[in-house]
N, C-alpha and C positions, 0 to 999 in steps of 0.2 A: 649550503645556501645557493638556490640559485643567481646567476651570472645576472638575470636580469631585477634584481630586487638586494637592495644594501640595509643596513642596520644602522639608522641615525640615532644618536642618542642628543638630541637638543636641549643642554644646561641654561637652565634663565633665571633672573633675579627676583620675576614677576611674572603669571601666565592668567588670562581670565577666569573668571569673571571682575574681579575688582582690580582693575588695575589701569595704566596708563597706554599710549599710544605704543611705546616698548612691547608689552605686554600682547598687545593683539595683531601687531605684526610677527612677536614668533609664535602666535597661532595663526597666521594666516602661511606662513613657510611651512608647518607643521600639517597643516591641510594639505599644501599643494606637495608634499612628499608621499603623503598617506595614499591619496587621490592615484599616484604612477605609483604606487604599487610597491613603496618603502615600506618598512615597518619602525615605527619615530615611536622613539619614547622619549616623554616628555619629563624633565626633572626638572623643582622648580623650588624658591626658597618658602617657606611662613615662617614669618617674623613673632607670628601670635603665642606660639607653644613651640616645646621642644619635640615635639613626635614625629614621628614618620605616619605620613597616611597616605591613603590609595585616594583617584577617582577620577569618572569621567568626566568630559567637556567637550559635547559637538562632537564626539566619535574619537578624543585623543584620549588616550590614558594618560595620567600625571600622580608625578610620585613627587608628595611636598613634603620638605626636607626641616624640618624646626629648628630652628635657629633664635630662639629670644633668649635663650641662655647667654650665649657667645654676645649676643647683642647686646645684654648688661652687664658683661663680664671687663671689666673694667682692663684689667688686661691683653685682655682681647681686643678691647677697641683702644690699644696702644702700640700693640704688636704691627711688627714689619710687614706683615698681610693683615689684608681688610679683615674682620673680627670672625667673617661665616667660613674663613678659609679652611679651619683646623675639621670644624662641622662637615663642611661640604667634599671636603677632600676624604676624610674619614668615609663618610657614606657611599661618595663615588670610587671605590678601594674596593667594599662590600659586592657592588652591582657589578662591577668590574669582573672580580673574580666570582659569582654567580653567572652573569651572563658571558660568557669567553666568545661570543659570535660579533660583537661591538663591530661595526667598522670604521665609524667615523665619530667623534664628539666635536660637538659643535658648540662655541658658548657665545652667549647674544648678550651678557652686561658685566659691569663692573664684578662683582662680586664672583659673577661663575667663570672669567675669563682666568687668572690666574691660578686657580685649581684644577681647572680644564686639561691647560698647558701641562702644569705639572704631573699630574697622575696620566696625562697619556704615553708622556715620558717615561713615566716607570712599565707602562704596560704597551710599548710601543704600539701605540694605535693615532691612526694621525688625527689632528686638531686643525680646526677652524675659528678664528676670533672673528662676531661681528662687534663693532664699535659704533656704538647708536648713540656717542653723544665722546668728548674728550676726557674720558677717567684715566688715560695713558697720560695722560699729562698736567693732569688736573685732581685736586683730592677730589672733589664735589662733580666733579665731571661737567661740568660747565664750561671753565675757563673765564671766569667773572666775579669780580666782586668790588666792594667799594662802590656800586651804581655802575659801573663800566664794565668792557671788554679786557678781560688780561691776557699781553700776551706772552707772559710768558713766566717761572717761577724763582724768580730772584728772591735772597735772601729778605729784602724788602719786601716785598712783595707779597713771601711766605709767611711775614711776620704780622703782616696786617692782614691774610687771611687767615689766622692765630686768633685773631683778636676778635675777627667778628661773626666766626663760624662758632667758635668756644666760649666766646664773651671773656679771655682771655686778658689780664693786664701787659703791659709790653713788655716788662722782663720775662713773665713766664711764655708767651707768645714766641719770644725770639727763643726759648731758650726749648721749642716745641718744633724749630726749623729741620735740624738734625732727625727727627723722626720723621716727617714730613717727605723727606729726600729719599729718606730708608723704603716709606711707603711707595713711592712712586716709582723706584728703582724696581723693584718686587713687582711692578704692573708693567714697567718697558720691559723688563725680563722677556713677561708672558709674551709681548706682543715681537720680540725679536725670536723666541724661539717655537711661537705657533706655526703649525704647517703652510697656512694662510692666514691675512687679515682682511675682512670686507670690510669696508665703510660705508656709511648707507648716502654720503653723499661726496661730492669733492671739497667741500668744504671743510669738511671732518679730516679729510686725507691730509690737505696741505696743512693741515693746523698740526695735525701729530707727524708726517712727514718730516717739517722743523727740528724736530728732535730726533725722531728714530729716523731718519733718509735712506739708510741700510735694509728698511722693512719692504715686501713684497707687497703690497695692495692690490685690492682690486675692488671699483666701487659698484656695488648691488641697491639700488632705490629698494625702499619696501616694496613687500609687493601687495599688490591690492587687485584680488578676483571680484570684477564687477559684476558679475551673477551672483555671486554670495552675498556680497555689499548689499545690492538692491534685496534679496530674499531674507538678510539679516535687521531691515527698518520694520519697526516693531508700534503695532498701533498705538498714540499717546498721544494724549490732549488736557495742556496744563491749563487749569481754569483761569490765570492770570495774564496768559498770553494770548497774544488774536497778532495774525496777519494784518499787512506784512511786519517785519521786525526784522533788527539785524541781529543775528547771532555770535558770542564768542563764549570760549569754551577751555578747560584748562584748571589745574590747581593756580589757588590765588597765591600764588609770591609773587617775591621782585622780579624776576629773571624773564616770568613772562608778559610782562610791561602793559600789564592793564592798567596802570595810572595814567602812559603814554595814549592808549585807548580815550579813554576820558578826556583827555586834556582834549583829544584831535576833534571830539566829537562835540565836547562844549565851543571850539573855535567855529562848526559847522553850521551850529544852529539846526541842525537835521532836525526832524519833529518824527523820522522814524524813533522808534523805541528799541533799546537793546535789553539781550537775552544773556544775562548770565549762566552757563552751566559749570557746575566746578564748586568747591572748597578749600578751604586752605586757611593760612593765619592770618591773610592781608583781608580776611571778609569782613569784616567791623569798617574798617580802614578804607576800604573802599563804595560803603554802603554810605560813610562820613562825607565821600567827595564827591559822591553821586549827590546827594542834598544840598553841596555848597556849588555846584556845577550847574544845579537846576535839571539833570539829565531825568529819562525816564528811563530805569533800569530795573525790570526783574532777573531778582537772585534766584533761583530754582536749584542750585547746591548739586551735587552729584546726580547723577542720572547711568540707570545699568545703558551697555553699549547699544541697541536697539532702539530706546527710547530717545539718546542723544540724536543716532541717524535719522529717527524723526523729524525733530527740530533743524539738526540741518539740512534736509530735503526741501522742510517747508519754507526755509528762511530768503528773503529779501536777498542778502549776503550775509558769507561769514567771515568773520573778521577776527584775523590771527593777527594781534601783537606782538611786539617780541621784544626785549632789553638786551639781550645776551645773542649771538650767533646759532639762531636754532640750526642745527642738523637735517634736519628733515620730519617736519612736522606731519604725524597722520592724520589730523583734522582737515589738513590740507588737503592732501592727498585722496581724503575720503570725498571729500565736500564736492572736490573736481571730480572724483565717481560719480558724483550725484548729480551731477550736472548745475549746479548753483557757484555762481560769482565768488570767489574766493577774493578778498582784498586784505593782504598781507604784510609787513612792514620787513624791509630790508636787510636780508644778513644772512650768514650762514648759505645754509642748502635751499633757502627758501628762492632763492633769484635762479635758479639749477633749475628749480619745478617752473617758475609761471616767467610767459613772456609780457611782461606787462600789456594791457593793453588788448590782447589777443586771446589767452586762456585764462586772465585773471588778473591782478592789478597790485603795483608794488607801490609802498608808502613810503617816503624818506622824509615827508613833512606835513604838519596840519594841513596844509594848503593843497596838496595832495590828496589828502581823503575828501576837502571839500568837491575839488573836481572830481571825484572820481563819483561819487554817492549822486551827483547834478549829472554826469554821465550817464548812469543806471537808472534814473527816472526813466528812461525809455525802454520797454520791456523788450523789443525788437533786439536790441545790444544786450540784453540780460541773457534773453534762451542763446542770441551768438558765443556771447562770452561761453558760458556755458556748456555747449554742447563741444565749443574746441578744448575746454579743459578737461571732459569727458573721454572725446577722443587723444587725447595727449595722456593719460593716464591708461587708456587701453594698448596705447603703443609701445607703452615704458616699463609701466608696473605689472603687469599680467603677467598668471605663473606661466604664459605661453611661454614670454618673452624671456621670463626671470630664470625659467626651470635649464634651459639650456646652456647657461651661464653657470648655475651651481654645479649644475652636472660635471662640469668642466674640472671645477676649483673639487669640487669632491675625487673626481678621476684625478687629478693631479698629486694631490696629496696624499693621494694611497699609493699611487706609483712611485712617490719620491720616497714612502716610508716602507713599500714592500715592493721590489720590480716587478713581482710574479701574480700583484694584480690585474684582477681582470676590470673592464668597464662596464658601466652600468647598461 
């Protein structure tokens, strides 16, 4: 192997084309490694079937791992490890001892962060955890329920997320605590004995910090190549949409607080029109409150990633809610590539990315969105906002910036797990 090229092997939960903002950020690290001259292989889970299959995407190879068995397996999703562990571990054992050049495994979610850990262990090859949302300290990786922020997993606490994750009655609930505790211990494990932990924001840090304080962090924002961004919006024109319009985007649950959306937008009287993109269970639900609201809201449901960057290119602004302490949301992130207004609601990682006011606009109240939306009438303020969230994403996220900082935590980890490496 030469000195100047490593053997990434990047484990994830999820990898495009169908999938979440998770998902296309570890294809965008997977590019910017490929790009200097790594050779990333991409392992990733389907839920659909139990098979192993080959294929490409954008120039990555990706080997999806089938896991629906494990996922119905009722013991399995009772077990001390999350249900794809036994799966995922088994397989990454196989490639392991097939490919013996491995040098770093890297794992980007819940599901591939603690098999990661463990099988590098056995095959002393050092490990990297990113943490793109609280699963160390959280089943659901959230850190929310009840309508609120939790902080933290007390016996209460565990018992009334029992109840409402499982639909759980409270004796059996509580008496699901003990497993609960098993699981999560089994996830700090991972993240105490991984070679590194990233976080993709500081928001994520000091939440799981709390618990594990002993851990190494180190926090990496997505990263987002705005040369790709722009050559990845994809021509698309919905017949039910016309400029201008505000856009928001997202599966429909609670967490991502499209009721609180609504609420701010009926208090505004806006006579813009908003863009749903997304699906989920709350879409009935919220198609219900849109009519009692009076709002002017198309549902337009899932959209491939191209055809969304579309819509947010074209959009007025876009408009990320939020319930729960987002981490660091990619809509955001992307939107501010794009150079379009981002107006965001409060928490997490999300106050990390935008200075209000300056590259985009933070919500804490109805009264909030009104001003800000009376602000934006002025297109003058629109292209400013804009182009400073542009350039604030070219400063921060770009694999310019990002690559040199992995490089680091990659070269670190191999020297703390063999001295007699060399650097990239």
């Amino acid at each position: 192997m030469s000195n100047l090229s490593w053997r990434i092997c990047l484990v994830t939960d999820v990898y495009p084309p169908e999938c979440g903002g998770s998902g296309w950020s570890t294809h965008a690290l997977a590019r910017m490694l490929l790009k200097r001259g790594h050779q990333t292989d991409v392992i990733s889970l389907d839920p659909t079937t139990d098979n192993i299959t080959h294929r490409s995407f954008e120039g990555i190879e990706v080997t999806d791992v089938g896991i629906q068995g494990s996922r119905r397996n009722p013991i399995r999703r009772l077990g001390a490890h999350d249900y794809s562990y036994i799966t995922l571990f088994n397989y990454l054992e196989q490639y392991l001892t097939r490919e013996s050049d491995v040098d770093v495994l890297h794992a980007q979610h819940m599901h591939s962060g603690v098999p990661v850990v463990d099988i590098g262990r056995v095959h002393k090859i050092p490990t990297v955890l990113t943490l793109r949302d609280y699963w160390p300290v959280c089943l659901h990786g959230t850190s929310w329920w009840g309508q609120s922020n939790c902080e933290g997993c007390t016996t209460q606490y565990l018992t009334e997320c029992m109840k409402e994750y499982w639909n759980f009655p409270h004796p059996l609930a509580r008496m699901m605590v003990p497993w609960s505790r098993r699981r999560l211990a089994s996830r700090q494990k991972s993240v105490r004995e991984a070679g590194r932990v990233i976080t993709v924001s500081d928001a994520v840090r000091v939440r799981i910090a709390r618990e594990q304080p002993d851990t190494k962090f180190s926090v990496l924002p997505n990263i987002v190549d705005l040369d790709l961004l722009r050559s990845a919006v994809t021509e698309f024109r919905h017949p039910k949409i016309v400029a201008p319009y505000l856009l928001t985007a997202g599966k429909l649950i609670p967490t991502k607080g499209f009721d609180l959306l609504f609420d701010a937008l009926a208090y505004t009287k806006t006579d813009l029109p908003l863009v749903v993109a997304g699906d989920g269970p709350m879409k009935n639900h919220l198609e219900s409150r849109a009519r009692q609201l009076g709002l002017s809201v198309t549902f337009c449901g899932w959209l491939p990633h191209g055809k969304l960057l579309r819509l947010q290119q074209e959009a007025y602004s876009v408009i990320v809610p939020s319930a729960w302490n987002e981490p660091l949301s990619r809509i955001i992130l992307e939107s501010m590539g794009l150079g379009v207004p981002v107006i965001a609601w409060a928490g997490g990682g999300t106050e990390e990315i935008i200075d209000s006011g300056v590259n985009g606009y933070i919500v804490k109240s109805s009264s909030d969105l009104d001003r800000i939306l009376l602000s934006l009438k002025s297109s003058s303020i629109r292209i400013k906002v804009g182009q400073a969230a542009q350039e604030w994403v070219g400063s921060k996220c770009s694999p310019e910036i990002i690559y040199p900082l992995l490089k680091n935590i990659y070269s670190d980890v191999r020297a703390s797990c063999s001295p007699q490496s060399s650097g990239i």
